[in-house]
N, C-alpha and C positions, 0 to 999 in steps of 0.2 A: 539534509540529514536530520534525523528527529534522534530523542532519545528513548527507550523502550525499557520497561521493566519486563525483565521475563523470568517464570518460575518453572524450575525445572523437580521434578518430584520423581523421588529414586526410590522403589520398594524392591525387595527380594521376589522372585519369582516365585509361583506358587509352588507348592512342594518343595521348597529350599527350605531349610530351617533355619528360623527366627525366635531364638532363646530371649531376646525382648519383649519380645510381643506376647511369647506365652509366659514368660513372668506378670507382664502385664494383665495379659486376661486372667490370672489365675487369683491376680489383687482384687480385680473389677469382682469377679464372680465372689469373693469371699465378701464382698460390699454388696452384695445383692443384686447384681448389674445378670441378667440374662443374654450370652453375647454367643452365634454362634461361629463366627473367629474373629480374628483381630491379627491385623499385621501391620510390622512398624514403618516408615518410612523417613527419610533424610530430605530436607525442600532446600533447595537455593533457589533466590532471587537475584539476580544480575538486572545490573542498570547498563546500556549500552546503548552503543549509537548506530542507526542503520539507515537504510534509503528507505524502508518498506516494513509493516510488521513481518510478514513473510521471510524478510532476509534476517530480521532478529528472530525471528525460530529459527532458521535453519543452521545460523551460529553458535545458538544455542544448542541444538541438537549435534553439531559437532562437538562442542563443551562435552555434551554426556557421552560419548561415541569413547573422545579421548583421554577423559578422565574423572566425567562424575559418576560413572557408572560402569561396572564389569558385565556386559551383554553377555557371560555365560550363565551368571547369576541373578543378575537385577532387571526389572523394568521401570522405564522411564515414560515419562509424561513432560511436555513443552506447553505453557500459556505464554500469551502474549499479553500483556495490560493494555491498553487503551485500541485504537483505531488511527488507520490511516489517515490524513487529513482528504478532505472530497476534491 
């Protein structure tokens, strides 16, 4: 068993509204920043123990399934840090 750092990254779906992110761009633009959108997103990192990188994503992806993420509203993204051993 290895240990695996995985980072699971949760953004609202497109057309949800995101009162942060347009507070945010409306800062940037008044800074002179040229942006044509911007949306926020929530990152966890879990450190965890697996047989496989494969089986730490797919823990991970139950993670977001059952509670880092509301799949009516959010989409989520799973990395894995490192590689299998050969």
């Amino acid at each position: 068993m290895m240990t695996y750092t995985v980072t699971v990254t949760v953004r609202l779906k497109r057309g949800v509204l995101d009162p942060e992110a347009e507070t945010t761009k409306r800062a940037l633009e008044r800074l002179g920043f040229e942006l044509e959108a911007l949306r926020s997103a929530d990152r966890f990192e879990v450190d965890l123990d697996a047989d496989s990188a494969s089986a730490a994503a797919d823990r991970a992806d139950e993670m977001a399934e059952r509670l880092l993420a509301n799949p009516t509203i959010h989409d989520y993204n799973v990395e894995v840090e490192g590689e299998d051993p050969e």
